[in-house]
C-alpha positions as CSV (number, residue, x, y, z in Angstrom):
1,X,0.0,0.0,0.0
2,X,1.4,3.4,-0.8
3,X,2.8,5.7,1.7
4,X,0.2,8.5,2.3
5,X,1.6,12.4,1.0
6,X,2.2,14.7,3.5
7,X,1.6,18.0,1.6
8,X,1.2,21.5,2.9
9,X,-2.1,23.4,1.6
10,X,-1.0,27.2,1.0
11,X,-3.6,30.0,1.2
12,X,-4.1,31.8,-2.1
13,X,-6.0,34.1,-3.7
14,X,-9.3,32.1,-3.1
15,X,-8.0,32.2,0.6
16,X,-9.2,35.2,2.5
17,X,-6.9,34.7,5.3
18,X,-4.3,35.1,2.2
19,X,-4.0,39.1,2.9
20,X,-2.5,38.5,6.8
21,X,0.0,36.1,5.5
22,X,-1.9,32.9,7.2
23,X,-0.8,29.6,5.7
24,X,-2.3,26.1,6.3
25,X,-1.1,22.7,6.2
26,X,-3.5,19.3,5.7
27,X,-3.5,15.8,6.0
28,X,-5.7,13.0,6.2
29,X,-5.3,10.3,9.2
30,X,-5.2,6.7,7.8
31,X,-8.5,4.9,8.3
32,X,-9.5,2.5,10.9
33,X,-7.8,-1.2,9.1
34,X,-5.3,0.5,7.6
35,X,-1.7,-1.1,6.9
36,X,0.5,-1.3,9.6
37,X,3.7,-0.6,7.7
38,X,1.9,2.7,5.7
39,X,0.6,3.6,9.7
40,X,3.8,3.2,9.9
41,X,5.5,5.6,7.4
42,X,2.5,7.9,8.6
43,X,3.7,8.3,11.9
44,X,7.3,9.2,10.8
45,X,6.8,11.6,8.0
46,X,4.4,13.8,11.2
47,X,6.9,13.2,13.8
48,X,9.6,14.4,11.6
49,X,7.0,17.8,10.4
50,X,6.4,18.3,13.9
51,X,10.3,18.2,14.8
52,X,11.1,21.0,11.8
53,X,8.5,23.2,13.3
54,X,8.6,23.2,16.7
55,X,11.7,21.1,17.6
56,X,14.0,24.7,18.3
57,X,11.4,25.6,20.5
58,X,10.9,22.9,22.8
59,X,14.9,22.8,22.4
60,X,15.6,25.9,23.9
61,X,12.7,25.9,26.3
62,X,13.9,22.7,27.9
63,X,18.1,24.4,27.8
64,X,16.0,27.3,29.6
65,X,14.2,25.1,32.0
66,X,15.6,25.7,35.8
67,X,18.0,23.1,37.0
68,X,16.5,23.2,40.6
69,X,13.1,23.2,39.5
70,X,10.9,21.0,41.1
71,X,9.9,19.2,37.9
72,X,11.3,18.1,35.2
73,X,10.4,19.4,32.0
74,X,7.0,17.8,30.9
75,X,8.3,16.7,27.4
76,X,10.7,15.5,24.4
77,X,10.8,16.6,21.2
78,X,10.9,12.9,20.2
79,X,8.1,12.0,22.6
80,X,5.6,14.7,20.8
81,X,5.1,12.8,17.4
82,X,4.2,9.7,19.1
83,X,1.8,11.8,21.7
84,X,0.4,13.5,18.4
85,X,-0.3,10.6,16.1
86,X,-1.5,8.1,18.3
87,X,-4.3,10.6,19.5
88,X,-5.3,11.1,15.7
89,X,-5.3,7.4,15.3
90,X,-7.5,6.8,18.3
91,X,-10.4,9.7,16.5
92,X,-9.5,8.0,13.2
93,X,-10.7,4.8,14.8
94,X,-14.3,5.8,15.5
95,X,-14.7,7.2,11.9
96,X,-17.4,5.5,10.1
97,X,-16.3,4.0,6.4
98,X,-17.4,7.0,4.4
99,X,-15.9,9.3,7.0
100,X,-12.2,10.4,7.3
101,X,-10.3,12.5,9.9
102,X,-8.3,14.9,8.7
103,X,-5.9,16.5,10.9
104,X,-4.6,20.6,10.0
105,X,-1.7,23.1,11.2
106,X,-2.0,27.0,10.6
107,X,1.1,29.0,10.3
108,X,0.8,32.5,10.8
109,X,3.7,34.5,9.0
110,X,5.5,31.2,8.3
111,X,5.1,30.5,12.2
112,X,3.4,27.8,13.6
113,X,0.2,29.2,15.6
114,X,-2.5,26.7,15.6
115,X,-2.4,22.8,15.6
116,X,-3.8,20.0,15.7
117,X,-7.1,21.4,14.1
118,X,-9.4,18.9,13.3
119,X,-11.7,18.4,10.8
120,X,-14.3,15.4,10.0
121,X,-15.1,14.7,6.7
122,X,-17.9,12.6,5.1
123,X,-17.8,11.8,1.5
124,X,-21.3,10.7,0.3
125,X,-23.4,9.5,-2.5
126,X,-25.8,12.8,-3.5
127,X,-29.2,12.4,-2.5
128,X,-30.2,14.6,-5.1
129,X,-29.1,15.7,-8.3
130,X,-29.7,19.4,-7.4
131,X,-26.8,20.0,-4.3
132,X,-29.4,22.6,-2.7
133,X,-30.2,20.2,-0.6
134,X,-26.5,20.5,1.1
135,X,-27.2,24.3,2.2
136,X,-29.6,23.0,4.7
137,X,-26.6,20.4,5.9
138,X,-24.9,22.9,6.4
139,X,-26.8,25.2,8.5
140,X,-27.3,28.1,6.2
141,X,-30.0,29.5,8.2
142,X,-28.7,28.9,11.8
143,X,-28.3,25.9,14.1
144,X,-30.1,26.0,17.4
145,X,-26.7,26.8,19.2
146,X,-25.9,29.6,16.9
147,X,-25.5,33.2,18.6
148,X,-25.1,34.9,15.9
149,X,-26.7,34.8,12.0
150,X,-24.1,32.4,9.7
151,X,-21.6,33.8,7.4
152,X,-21.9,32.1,4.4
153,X,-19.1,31.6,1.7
154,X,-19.0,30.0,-1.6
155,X,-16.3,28.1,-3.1
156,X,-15.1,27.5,-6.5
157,X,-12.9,24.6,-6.9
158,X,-10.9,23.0,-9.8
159,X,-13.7,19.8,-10.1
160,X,-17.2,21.1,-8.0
161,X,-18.6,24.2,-6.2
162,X,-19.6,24.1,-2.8
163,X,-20.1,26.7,0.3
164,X,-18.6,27.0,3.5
165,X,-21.0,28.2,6.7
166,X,-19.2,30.2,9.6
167,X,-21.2,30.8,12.8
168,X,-20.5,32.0,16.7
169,X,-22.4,29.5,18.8
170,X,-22.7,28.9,22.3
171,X,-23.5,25.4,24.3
172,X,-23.8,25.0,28.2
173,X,-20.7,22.4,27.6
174,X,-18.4,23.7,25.4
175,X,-18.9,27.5,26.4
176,X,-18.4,29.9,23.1
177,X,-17.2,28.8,19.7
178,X,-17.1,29.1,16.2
179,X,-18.4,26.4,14.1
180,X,-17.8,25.6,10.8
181,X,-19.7,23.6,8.3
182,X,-19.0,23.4,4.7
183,X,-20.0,21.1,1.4
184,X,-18.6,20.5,-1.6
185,X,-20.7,18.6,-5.0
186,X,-17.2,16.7,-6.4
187,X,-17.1,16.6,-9.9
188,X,-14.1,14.7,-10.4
189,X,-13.3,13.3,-14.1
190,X,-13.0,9.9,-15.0
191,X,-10.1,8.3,-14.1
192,X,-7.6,5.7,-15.6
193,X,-10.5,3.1,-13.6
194,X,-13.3,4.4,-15.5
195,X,-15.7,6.9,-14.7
196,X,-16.0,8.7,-11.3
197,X,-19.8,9.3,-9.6
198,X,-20.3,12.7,-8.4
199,X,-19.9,12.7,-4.3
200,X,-20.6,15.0,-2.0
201,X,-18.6,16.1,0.6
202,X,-19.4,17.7,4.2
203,X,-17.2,19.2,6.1
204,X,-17.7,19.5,10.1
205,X,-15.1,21.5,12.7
206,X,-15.4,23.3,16.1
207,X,-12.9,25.9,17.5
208,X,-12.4,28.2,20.3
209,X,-10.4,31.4,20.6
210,X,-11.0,34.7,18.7
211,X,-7.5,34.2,16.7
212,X,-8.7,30.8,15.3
213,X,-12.3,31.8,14.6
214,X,-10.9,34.6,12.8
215,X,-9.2,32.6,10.3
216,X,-10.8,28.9,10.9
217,X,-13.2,29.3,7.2
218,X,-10.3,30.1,5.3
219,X,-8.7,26.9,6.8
220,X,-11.6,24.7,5.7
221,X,-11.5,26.1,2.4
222,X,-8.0,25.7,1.5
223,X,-9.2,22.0,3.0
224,X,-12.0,22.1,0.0
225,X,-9.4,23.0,-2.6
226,X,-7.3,20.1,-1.9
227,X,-10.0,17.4,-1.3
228,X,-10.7,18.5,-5.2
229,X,-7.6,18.8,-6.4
230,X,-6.2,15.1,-4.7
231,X,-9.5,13.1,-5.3
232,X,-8.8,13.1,-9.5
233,X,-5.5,11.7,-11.2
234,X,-3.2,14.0,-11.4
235,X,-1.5,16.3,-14.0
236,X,1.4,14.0,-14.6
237,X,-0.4,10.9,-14.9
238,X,-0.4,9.8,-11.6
239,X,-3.5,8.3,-10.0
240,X,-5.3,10.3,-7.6
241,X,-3.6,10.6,-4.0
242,X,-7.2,10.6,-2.1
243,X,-9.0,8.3,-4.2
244,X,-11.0,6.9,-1.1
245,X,-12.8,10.1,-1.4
246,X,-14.8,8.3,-4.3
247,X,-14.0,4.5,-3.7
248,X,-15.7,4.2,-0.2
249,X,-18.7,6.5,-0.4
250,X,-21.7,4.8,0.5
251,X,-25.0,5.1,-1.8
């Protein structure tokens, strides 16, 4: 089985979070049965991201740690990948067979400012030919635990058009936060298989803090972008790196 890509999504100009430098990085989290050798590969290739970007830090935090404090310092660089990707593969677990987890880093002026964020994603069989139907999966017109009337998006991608739904809510257990749910009709082109059947993506994350809620949408758009770009063989020939997005939706 192929080792999964590790890529990093970039905001551009369909990125509105493009104009204060705010960068994003995505990757799915191998399924529930996956191969042990590619969970494998997986856990490396994060461990190693998560060493270039934050390993300095932690370096010269633990250097600046007191020698008579009365703790040790709480972590290792090499003890953070494990910590990281063996929570994601726990989530993953739960996923249901059409679902996947996908697991996101935002960089802030090339910095690294907000990780893990998480989004579920379900890829589905349309229910109906007209995608209309998604705006009310999405909460166009308010959830019960909305605060505040939606902000509401849309999104042109390279194979489907979709929206994405921003909204402050508020619940007696999770306190304030934003919410984001978006959808996506994917129109991918057949492939050297065959033919591809439209699916339809949803797209489901929570946050909390101002600083993330301000720049979570463009996050899960730049998510969108590379669903669509990844789910259809690519421009060099190569077969398409998320083709589970239309091999295991359900009808």
């Amino acid at each position: 089985m192929a080792v999964p890509r590790i890529d990093r999504a970039t905001a551009g100009d369909h990125d509105s979070a493009a104009s204060i430098d705010v960068s994003w990085f995505w990757n799915a989290v191998p399924a529930a049965g996956r191969d042990i050798a590619e969970v494998a590969a997986w856990k490396a290739q994060v461990s190693a991201l998560l060493d270039e970007w934050v390993g300095d830090k932690v370096a010269a935090a633990r250097a600046a740690w007191p020698a008579d404090a009365d703790e040790e310092f709480p972590f290792a660089i090499d003890e953070l990948g494990p910590t990281v990707t063996d929570s994601l593969l726990a989530r993953a677990d739960h996923m249901p067979a059409h679902a996947r987890l996908f697991w996101g880093a935002g960089f802030l002026r090339g910095d690294l400012r907000w990780m893990p964020v998480l989004v579920l994603a379900e890829f589905c069989r349309p229910r109906a030919d007209d995608p209309a139907y998604l705006m009310a999966e999405v909460g166009v017109d308010g959830l019960a635990e909305d605060v505040r009337e939606p902000t509401v998006d849309y999104v042109t991608t390279d194979h489907g058009d979709g929206l994405r739904v921003f909204a402050l809510a508020q619940s007696a257990r999770e306190g304030t936060y934003g919410r984001v749910d978006a959808a996506l009709r994917l129109e991918v082109p057949g492939t050297g298989a065959g033919p591809v059947p439209d699916v339809d993506v949803l797209l489901r994350t929570r946050v909390f803090g101002l600083d993330q809620m301000a720049v979570i949408g463009s996050g899960v758009e730049t998510l969108m972008h590379m669903i669509a770009a990844d789910a259809a063989d690519q421009p060099d020939g190569g077969p398409a790196p998320m083709q589970f997005a239309t091999e295991r939706s359900p009808s």
